[in-house]
C-alpha positions, -999 to +999 in steps of 0.1 A: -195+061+199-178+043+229-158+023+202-149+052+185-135+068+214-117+035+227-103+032+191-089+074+193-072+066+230-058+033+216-071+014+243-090-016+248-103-024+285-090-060+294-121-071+299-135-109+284-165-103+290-170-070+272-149-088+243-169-112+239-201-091+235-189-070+207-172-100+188-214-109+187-223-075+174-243-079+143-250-047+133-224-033+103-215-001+108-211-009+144-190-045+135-166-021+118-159+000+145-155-031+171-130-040+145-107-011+148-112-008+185-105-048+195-072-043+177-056-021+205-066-051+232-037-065+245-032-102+224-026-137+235-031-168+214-064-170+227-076-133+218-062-134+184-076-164+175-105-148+185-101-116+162-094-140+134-131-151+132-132-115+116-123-131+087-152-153+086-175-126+079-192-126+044-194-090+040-161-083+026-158-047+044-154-067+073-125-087+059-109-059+047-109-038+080-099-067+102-067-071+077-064-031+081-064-033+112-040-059+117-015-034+116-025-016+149-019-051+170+013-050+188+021-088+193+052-107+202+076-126+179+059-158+187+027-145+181+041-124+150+057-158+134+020-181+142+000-146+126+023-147+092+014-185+090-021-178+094-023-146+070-002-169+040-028-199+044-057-173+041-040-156+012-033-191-007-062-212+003-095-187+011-122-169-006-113-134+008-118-104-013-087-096-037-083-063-014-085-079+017-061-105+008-034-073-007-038-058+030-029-097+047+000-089+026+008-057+038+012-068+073+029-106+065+056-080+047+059-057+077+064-090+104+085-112+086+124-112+078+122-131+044+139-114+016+109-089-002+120-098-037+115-137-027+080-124-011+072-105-037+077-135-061+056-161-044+028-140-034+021-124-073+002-150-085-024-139-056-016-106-042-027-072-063+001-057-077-007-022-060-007-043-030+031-054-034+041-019-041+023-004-009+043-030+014+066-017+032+103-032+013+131-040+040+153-045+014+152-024-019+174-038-043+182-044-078+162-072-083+128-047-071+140-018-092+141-040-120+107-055-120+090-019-112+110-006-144+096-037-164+062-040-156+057-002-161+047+003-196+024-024-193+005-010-161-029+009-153-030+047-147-030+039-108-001+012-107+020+034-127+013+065-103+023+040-078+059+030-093+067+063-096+060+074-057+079+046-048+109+048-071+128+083-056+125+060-024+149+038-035+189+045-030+207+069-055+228+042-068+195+034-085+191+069-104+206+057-139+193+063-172+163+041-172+149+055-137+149+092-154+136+080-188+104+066-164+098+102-148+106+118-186+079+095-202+057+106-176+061+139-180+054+140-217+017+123-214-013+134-210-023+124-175-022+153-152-021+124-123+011+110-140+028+149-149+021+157-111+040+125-102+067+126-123+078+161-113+079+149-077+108+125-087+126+144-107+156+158-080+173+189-082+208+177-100+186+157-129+169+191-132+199+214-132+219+190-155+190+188-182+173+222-182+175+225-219+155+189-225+129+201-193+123+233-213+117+217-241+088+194-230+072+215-209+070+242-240+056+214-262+030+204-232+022+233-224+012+242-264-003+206-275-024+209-241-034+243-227-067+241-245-080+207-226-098+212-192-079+188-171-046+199-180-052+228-162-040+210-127-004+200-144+005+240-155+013+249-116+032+217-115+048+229-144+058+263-133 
């Protein structure tokens, strides 16, 4: 409960002796709260390298939190450029859980200056592609459009759901034909998930300029599907 309460004022008592104590705490529920709370301390070289040993832990919860968690530590550019060396080696070279490695990746995107699409490149071989879709882009360009676009068809349910929340963030030079014939596609199937997204990224002028087309699939939806339970949570979408 203390931790939980250090970890709501974002706040960590400079104090190495208390530090020290929960970086020993065994217990795992407990272990995940010191987790969230140590990240507010304030950071040298010394104190990160202690939060690292986090990622020693063989419970994989762990892992994931500290790399969660990572987020919350406000550290200088020094610190920031010895941290994104760290999190690549543990992406390329460890053991760590597929999810805790995705949210390593997370933060290396947020600190570092290199071009996203070159990032994005070296790190698919290792990092999730949700992962790379959930990192914040400093740069959204052609090249990124492109590969969400081609990878699409070929996606899970949940990737797919993903490309299409991040796609109306992109710039409106980017609204051509092959971004609307995304959001159409997934407003003629039969995941509600997918209908729900799609009408989200549709914008007002696409709409307007195509209510004909818009009629007509939601008139053939609406008839091929009424009679299936889970369709039921696309008709307000829908209307």
């Amino acid at each position: 409960y203390l931790l939980g309460g250090i970890r709501k004022l974002k706040f960590f008592p400079n104090d190495p002796a208390l530090i020290k104590e929960i970086l020993n705490i065994k217990q795992y529920d407990t272990r995940i709260e010191a987790v969230k709370s140590l990240a507010f301390s304030n950071f040298n070289r010394e104190r990160l390298d202690q939060y690292l040993k986090y990622f020693d832990d063989s419970n994989p919860n762990i892992t994931r939190q500290a790399a969660i968690s990572l987020k919350d530590i406000k550290l200088n550019n020094d610190l920031k450029t010895y941290l994104s060396r760290i999190i690549e080696n543990k992406i390329f070279t460890t053991h760590l859980s597929p999810n805790t490695k995705g949210e390593l990746f997370i933060t290396l995107a947020e600190f570092t200056s290199v071009n996203f699409d070159s990032l994005r490149n070296k790190f698919l071989p290792v990092v999730k592609i949700d992962y790379i879709l959930k990192a914040p882009t400093q740069n959204k360009s052609s090249a990124y459009f492109h590969w969400m676009v081609d990878i699409y068809r070929s996606m899970s349910l949940n990737i797919k759901m993903a490309i299409l929340d991040e796609l109306p963030s992109l710039p409106f030079e980017f609204r051509d034909t092959t971004y609307y014939k995304i959001f159409l596609n997934a407003l003629v199937s039969k995941e509600p998930p997918l209908i729900l997204a799609a009408l989200g990224g549709l914008d007002t002028a696409f709409i307007t300029g195509h209510k004909r087309i818009i009629r007509n699939i939601i008139n053939s939806q609406v008839n091929r599907l009424k009679n299936e339970p889970i369709f039921s949570e696309s008709l307000y979408g829908y209307y």
